[in-house]
Backbone as a ProteinNet text record, in pm:
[ID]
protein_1_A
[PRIMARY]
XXXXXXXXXXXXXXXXXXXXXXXXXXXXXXXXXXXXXXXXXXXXXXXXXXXXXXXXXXXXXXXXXXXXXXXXXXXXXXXXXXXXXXXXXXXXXXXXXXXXXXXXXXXXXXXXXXXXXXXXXXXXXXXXXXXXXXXXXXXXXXXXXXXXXXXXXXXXXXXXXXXXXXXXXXXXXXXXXXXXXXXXXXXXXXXXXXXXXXXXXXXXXXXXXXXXXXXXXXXXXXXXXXXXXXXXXXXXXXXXXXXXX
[TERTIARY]
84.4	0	87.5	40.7	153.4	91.2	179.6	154.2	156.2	44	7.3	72.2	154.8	211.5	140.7	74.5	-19.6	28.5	22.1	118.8	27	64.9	-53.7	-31.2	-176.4	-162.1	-92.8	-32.5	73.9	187.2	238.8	360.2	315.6	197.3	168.7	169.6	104	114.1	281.6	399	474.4	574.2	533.1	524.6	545.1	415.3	330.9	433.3	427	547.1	645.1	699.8	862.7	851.4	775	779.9	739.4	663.9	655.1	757.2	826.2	973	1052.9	1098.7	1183.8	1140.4	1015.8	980.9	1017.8	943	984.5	1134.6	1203	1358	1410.5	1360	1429.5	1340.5	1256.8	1218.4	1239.2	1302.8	1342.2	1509.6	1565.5	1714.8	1709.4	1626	1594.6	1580.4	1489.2	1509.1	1579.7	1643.3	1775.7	1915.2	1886.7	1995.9	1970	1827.7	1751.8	1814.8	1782.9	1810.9	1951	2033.9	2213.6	2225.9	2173.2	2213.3	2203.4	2046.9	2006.7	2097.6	2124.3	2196.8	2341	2370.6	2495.8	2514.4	2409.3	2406.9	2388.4	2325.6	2317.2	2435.9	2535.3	2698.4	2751.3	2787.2	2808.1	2791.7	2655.3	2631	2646.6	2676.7	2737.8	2877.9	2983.1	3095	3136	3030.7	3068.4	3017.1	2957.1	2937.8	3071.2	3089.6	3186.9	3312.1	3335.1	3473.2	3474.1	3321.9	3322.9	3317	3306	3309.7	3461.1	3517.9	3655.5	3741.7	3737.8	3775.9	3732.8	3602.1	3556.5	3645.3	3664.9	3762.4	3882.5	3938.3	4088.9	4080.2	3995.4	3978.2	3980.7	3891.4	3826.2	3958.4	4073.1	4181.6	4286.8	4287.1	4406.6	4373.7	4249.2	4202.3	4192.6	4180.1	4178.6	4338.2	4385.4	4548.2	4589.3	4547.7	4620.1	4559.6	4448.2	4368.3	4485.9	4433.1	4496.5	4682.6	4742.6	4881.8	4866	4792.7	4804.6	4715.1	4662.7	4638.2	4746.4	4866.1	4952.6	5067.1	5062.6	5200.7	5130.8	5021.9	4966	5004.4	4957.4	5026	5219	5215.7	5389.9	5434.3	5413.7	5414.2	5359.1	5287.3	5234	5354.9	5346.5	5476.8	5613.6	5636.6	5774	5780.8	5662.6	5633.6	5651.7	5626.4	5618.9	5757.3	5840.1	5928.5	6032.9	6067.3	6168.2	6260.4	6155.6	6234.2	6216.3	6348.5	6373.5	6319.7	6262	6211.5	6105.9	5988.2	5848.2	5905.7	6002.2	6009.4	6029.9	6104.9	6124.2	6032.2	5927.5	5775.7	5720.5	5700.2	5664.3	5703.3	5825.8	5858.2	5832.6	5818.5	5763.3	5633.2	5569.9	5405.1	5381.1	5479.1	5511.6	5500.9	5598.2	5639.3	5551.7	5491.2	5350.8	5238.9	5205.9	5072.1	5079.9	5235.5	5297.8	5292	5304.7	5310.4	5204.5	5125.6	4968.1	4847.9	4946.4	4867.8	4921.5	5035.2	5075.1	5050	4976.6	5024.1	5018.8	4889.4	4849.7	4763.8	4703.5	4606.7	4460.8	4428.5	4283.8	4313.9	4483	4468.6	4508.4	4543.9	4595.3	4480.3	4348	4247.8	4127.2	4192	4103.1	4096.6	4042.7	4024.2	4059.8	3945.8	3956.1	4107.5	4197.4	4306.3	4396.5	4341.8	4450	4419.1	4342.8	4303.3	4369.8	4358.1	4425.7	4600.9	4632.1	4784.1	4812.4	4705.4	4791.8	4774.3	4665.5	4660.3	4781.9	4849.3	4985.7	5065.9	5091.1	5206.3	5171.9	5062.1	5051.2	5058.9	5005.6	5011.2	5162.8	5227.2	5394.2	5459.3	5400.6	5502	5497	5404.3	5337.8	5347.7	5305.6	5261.1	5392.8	5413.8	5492.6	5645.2	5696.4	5834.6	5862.5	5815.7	5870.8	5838.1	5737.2	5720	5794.4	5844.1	5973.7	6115.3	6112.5	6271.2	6267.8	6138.2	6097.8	6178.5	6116.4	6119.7	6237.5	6328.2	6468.2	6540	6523.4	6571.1	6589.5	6445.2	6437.4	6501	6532.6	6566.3	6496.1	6522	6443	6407.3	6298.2	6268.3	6221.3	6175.8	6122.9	6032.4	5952.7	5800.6	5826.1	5695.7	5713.4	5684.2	5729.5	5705.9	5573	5506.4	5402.7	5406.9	5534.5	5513.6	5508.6	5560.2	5597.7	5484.1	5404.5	5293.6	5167	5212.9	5105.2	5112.1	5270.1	5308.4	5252.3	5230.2	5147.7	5021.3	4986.9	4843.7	4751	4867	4857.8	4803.2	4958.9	4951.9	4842.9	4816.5	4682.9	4713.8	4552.7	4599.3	4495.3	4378.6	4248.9	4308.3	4306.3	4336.3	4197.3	4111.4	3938.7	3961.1	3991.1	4002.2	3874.2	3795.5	3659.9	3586.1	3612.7	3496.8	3524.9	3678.7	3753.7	3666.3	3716.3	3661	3517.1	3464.2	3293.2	3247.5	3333.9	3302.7	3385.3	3470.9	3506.2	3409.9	3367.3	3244.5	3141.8	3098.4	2990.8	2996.2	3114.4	3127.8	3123	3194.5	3266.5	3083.4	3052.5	2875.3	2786.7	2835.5	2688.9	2797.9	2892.6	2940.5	2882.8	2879.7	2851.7	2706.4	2654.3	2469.5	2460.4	2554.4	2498	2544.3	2634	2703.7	2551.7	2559.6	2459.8	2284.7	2300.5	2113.6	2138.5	2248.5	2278.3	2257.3	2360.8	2318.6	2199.6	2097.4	1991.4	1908	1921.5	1817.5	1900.2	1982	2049.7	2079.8	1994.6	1979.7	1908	1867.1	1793.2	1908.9	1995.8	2107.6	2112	2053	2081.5	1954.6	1892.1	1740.5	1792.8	1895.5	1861.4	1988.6	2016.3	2097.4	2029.7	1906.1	1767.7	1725.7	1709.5	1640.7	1745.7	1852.2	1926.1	1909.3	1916.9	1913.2	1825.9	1670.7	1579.9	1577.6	1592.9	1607.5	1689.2	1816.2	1921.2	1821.1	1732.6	1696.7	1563.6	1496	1426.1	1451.7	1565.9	1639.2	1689.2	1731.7	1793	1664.3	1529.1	1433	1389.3	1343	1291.9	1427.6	1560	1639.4	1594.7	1585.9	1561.3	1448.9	1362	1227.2	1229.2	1242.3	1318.8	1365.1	1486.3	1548.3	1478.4	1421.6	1355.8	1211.4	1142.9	1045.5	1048.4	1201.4	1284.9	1297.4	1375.3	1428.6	1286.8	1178.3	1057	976.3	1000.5	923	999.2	1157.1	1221.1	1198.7	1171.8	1168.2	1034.5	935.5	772	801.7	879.8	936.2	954.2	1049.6	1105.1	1027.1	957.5	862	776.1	695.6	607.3	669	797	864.8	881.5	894.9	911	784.8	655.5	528.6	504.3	574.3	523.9	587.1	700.5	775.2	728.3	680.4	617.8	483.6	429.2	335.7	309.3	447	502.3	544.8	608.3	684.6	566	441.3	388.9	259.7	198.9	152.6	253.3	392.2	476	542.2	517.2	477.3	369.2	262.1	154.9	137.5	198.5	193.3	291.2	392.5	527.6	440.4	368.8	252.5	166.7	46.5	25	83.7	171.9	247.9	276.4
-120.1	0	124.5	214.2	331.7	435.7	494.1	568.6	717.2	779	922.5	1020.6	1075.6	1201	1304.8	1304.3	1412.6	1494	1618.9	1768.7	1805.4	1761.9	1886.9	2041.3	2054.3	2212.9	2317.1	2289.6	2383.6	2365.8	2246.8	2263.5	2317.2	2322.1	2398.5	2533.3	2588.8	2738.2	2724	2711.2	2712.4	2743.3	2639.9	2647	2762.9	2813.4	2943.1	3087	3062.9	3209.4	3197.9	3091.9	3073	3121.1	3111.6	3151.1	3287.5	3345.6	3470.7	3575.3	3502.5	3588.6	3540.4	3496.5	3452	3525	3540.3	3605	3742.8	3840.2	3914.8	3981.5	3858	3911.5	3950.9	3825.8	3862.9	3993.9	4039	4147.8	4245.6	4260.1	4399.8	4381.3	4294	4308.7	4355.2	4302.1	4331.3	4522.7	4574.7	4683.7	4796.4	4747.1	4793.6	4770.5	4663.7	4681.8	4764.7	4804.6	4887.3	5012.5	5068.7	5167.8	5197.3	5100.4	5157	5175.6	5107.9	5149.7	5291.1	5324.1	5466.1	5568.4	5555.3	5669.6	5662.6	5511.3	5581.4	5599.4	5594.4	5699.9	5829.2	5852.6	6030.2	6068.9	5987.1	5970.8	6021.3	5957.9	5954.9	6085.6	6141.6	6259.9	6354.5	6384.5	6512.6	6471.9	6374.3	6348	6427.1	6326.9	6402.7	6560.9	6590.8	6769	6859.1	6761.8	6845.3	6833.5	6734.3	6699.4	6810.1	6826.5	6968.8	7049.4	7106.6	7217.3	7264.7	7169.4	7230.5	7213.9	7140.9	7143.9	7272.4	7335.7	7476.7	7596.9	7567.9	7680.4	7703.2	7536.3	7590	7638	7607.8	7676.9	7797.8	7875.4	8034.9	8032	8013.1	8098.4	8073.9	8005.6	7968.4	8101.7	8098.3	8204.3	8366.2	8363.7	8528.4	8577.3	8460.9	8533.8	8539.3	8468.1	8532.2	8608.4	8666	8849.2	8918	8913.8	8959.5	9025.7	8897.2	8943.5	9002.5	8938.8	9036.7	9159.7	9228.1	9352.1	9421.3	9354.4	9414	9441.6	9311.7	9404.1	9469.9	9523.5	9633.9	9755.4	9770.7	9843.2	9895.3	9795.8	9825.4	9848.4	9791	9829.9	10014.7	10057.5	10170.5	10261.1	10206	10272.9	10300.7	10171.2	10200	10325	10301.2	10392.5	10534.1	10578.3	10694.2	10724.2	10647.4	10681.9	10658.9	10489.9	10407.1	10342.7	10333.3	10205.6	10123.8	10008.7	9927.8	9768.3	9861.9	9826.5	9728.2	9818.5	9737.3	9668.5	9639.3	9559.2	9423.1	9427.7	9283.7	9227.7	9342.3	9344.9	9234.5	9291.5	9245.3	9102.5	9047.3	8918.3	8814.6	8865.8	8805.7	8716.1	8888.4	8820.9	8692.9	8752.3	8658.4	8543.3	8503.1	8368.1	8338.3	8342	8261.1	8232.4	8373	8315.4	8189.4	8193.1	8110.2	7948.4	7975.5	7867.7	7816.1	7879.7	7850	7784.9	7784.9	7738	7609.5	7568.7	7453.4	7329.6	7407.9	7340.1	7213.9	7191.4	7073	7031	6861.7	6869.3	6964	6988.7	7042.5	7178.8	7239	7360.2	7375.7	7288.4	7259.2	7249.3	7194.5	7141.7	7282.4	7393.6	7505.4	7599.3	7590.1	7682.9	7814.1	7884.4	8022.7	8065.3	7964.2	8024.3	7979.7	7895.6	7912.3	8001	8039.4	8167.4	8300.4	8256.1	8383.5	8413.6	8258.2	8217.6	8274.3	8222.5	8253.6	8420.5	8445.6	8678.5	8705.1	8687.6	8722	8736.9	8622.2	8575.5	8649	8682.2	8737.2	8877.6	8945.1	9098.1	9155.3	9072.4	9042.1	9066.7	8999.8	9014.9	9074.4	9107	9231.3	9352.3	9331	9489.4	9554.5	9444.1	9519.6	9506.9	9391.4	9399.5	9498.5	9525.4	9656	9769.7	9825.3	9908.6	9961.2	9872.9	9886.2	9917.3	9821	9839.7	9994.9	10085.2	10183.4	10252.7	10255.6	10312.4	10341.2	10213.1	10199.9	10303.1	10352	10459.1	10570.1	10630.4	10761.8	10791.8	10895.5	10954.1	10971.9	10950.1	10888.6	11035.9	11080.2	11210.3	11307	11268.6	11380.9	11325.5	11384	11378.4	11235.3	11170.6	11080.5	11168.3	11125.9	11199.6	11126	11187.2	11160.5	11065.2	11021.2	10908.8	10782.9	10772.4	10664.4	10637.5	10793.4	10747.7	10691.9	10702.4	10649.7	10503.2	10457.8	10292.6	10247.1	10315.7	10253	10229.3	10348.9	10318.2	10210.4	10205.7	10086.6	9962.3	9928.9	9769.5	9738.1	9619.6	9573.1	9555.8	9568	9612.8	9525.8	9479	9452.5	9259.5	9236.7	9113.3	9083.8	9127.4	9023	9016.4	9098.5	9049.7	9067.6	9164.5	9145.6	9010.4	8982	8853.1	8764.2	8738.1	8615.5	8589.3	8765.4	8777.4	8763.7	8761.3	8758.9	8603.2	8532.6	8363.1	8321.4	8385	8303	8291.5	8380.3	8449	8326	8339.2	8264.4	8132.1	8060.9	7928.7	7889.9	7969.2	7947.4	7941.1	8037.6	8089.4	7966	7900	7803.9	7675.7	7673.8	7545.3	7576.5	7696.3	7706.2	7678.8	7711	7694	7538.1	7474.4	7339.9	7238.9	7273	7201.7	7271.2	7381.1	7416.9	7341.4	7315.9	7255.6	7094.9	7065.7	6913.1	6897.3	7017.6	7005.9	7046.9	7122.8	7143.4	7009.2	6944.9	6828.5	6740.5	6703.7	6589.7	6637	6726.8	6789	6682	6629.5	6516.7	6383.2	6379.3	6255.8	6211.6	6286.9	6215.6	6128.2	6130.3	6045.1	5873.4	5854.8	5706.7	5689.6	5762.4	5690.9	5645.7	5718.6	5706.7	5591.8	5547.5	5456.5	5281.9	5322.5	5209.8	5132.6	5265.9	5203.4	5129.3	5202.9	5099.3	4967	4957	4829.2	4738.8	4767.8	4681.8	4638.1	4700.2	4657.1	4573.5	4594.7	4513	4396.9	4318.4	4238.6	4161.9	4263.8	4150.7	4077.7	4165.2	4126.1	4017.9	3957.8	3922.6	3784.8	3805.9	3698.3	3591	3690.6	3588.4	3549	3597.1	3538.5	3428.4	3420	3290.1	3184.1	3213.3	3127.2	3069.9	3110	3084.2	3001.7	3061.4	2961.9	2838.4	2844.2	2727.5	2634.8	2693.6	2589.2	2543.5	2580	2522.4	2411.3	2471.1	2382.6	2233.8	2276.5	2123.8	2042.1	2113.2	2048.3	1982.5	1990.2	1997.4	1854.3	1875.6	1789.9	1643.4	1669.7	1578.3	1479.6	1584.9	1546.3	1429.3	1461.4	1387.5	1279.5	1266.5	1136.1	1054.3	1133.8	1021.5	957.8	1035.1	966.4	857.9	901.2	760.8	619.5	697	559.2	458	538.5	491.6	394.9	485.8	404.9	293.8	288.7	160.2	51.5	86.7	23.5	-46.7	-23.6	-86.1	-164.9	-187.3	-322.3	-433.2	-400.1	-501.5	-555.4	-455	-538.3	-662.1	-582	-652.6	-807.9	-790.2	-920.3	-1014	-957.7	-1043.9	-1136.1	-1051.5	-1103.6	-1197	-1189	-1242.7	-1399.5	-1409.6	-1505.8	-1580.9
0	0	0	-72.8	-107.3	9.9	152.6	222.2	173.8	228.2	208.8	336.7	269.9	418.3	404.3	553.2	570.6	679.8	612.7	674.2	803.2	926.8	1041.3	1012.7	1058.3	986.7	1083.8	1169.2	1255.7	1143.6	1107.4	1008.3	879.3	854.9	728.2	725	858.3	917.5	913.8	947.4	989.9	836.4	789	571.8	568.4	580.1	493.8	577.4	705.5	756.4	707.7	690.8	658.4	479.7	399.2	282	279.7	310.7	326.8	384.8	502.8	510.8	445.9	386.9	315.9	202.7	162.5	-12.4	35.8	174.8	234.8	220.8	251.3	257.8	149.1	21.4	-118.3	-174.9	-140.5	-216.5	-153.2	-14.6	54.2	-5	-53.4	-66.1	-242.8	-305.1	-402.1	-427.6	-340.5	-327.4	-301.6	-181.4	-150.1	-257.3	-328.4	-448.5	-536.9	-606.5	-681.4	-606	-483.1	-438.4	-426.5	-397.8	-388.5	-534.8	-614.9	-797.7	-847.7	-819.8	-825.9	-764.7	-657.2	-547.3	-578.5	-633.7	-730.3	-867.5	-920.7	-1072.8	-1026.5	-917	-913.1	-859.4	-738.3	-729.6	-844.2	-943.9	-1068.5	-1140.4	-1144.1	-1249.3	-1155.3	-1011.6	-943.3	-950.9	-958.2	-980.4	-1127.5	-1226.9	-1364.8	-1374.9	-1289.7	-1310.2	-1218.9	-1094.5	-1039.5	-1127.4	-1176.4	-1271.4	-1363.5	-1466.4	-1573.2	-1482.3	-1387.5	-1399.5	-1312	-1246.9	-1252.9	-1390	-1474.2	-1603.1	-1666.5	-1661.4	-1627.2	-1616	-1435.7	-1363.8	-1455.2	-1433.4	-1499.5	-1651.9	-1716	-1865.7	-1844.8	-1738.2	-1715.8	-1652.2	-1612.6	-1521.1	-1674.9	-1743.3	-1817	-1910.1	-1952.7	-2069.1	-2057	-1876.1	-1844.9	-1825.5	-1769.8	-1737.3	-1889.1	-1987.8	-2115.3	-2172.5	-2145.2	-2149.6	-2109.1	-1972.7	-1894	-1878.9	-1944.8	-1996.9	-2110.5	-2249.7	-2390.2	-2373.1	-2236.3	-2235.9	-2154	-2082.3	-2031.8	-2154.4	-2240.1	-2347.4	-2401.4	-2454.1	-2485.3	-2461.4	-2300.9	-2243.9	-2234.7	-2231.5	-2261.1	-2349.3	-2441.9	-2578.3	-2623.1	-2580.1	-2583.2	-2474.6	-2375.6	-2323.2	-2390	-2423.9	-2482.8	-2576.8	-2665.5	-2740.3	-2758.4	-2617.5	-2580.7	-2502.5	-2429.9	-2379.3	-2436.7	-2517.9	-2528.4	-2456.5	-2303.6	-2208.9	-2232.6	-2263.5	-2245.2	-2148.9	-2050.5	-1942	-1980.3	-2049.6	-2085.7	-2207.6	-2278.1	-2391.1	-2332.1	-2193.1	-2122.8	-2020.3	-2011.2	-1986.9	-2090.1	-2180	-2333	-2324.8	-2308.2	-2372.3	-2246.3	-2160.3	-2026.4	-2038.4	-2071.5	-2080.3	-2222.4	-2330.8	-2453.8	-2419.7	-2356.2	-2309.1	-2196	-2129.3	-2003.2	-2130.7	-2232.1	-2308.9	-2421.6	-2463.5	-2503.1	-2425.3	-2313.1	-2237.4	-2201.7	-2150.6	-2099.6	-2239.2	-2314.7	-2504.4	-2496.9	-2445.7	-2406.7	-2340.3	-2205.9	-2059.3	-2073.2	-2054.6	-2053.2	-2212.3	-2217.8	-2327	-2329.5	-2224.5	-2241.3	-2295	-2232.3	-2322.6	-2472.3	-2495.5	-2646.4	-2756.8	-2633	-2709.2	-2689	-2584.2	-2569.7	-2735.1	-2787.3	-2943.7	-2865.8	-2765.6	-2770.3	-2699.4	-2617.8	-2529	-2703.2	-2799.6	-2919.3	-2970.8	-3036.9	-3105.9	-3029.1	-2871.7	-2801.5	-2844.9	-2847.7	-2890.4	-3000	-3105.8	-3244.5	-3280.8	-3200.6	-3242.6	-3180.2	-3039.4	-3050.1	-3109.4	-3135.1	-3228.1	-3386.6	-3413.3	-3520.6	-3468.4	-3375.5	-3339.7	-3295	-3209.7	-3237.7	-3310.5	-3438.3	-3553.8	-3657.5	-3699	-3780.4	-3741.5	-3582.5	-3584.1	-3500.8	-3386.9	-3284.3	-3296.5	-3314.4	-3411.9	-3512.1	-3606.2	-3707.5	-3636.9	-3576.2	-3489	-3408.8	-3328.4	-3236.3	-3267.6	-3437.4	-3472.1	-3535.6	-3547.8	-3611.5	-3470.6	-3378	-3268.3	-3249.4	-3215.8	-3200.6	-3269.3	-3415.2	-3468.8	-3447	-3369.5	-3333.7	-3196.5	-3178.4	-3024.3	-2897.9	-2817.8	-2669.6	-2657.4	-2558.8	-2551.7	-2578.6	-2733.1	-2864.3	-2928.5	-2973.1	-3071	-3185.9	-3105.2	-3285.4	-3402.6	-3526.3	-3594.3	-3689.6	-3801.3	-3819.8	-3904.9	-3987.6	-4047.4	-3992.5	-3889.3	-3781.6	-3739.6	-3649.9	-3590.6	-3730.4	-3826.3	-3950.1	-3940.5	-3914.2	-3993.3	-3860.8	-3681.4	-3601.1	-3639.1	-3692.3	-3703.3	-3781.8	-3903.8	-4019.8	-3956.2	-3832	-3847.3	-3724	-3741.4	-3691.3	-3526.5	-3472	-3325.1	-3267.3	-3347.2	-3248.5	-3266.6	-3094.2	-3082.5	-3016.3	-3050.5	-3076.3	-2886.1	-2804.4	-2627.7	-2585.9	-2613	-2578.7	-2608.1	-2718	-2750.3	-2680.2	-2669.2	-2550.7	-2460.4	-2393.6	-2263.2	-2254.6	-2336.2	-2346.1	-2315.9	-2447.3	-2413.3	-2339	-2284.4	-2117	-2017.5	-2004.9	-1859.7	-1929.8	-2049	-2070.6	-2068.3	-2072.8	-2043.6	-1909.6	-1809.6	-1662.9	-1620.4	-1668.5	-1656.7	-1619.1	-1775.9	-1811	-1688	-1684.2	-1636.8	-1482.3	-1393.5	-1302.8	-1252.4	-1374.7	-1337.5	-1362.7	-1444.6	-1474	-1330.5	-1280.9	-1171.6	-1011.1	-1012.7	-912.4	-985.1	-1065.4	-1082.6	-1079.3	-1064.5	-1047.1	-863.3	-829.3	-682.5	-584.4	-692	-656.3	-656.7	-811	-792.1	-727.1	-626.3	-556.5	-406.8	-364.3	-261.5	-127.2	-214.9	-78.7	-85	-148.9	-109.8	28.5	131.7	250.3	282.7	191	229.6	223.7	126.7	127.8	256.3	341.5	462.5	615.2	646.5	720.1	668.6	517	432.1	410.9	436.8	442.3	562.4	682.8	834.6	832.2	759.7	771.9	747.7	601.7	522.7	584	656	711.1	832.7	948.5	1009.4	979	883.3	855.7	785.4	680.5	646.5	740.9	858.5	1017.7	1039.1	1076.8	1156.2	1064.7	940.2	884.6	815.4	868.8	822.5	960.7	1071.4	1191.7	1219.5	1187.1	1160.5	1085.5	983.9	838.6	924.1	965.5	1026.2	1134.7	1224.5	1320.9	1267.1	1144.8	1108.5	1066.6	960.2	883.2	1012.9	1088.9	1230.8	1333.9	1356	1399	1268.7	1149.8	1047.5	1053.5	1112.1	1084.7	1216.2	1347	1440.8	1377.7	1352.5	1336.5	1242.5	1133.1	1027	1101.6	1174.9	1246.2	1378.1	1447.3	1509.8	1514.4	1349.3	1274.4	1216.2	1168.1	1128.3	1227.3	1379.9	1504.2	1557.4	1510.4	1520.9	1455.4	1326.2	1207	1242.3	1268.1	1333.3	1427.1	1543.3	1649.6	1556.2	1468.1	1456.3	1392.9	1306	1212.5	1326.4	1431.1	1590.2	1628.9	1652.2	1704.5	1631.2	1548.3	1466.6	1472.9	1443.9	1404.6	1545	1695.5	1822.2	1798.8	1824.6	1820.8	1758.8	1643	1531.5	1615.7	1675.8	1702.5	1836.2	1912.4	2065	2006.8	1918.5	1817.4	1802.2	1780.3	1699.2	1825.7
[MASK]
+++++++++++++++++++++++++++++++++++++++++++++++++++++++++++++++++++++++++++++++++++++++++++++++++++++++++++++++++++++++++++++++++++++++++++++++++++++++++++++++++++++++++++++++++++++++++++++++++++++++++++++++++++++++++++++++++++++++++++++++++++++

């Protein structure tokens, strides 16, 4: 005869909790993985905004100090002009050589268009305008009136090194990079929500692993229990028969 195992319904109750925390557990860990994923993609896109926008800064400092210097040989240059010291010509090759350098530095400035464009009007306003100019200069006598042909061949050679517009799309980049990095930290302003939200989850994952465990470990006593009944009850017919006999 083929025996039927029949579950008492305390071990069936006992079933039914233990699957429910257990389904419990996998779908709160489930969540909590959902949730550490999220909280570090938004990690991620304030990382990648803070990264642009100091890539930003140093663009806006690399691009104003070379304003900033090709409006000082300007200046010197205009000095010399008027006096013929010596002085601002080594002014001049000073600032030459940093805007020179700062076109260099690194790759991002190599790869900056407007700090090249700043590079190459030098080097073209340099050599056109302010080299023959100077060796003009050099001719005349320290102290005394330019004379008007001289001040003509200044006027000739080209002077506008485009510094306004620089300076225009510098501000406007440093600008937009600044608003884009502050609306990243506007919408990621609640980042501290999922650390209240972890505590939780961790404590409810404890409460609900020991619950599990605790139902698992009563379902087996219950398990076991009932196998020591059957036994008993197999133990004794096969008394009986042996008295019997």
């Amino acid at each position: 005869m083929s025996s039927v195992l029949m579950i008492p319904i305390p071990a069936i109750k006992l079933a039914r909790k233990a699957w429910m925390k257990v389904t419990g557990l996998l779908l709160l860990s489930l969540l909590s993985a959902c949730a550490l994923a999220f909280y570090g993609y938004q990690l991620h896109r304030l990382d990648g905004a803070l990264n642009s926008y100091k890539a930003a800064a140093a663009q806006y400092h690399a691009r104003t100090e070379a304003i900033h210097r090709l409006s000082d040989m300007e200046a010197a240059f205009n000095r010399y002009l008027l006096d013929a010291n010596s002085a601002n010509l080594g002014l001049m090759q000073s600032d030459k050589q940093r805007i020179e350098q700062l076109g260099q530095w690194d790759a991002d400035a190599q790869h900056d268009q407007i700090l090249q464009n700043l590079v190459v009007a030098e080097q073209k306003w340099y050599g056109q305008a302010v080299q023959p100019v100077i060796e003009e200069r050099r001719k005349l006598a320290a102290g005394q009136g330019l004379p008007e042909d001289f001040l003509a061949k200044y006027r000739a050679a080209p002077q506008d090194l485009q510094l306004i517009n620089a300076e225009m799309a510098t501000e406007n980049a440093h600008h937009q990079a600044q608003q884009a990095l502050e609306q990243t930290q506007a919408q990621l302003r609640w980042l501290w929500l999922p650390y209240p939200l972890a505590g939780l989850l961790i404590v409810a994952i404890f409460a609900l692993s020991v619950g599990a465990m605790k139902s698992v470990s009563h379902l087996k006593q219950a398990a076991e229990s009932e196998g020591d009944e059957e036994d008993d009850d197999a133990q004794e017919p096969a008394d009986g028969h042996k008295e019997t006999k």
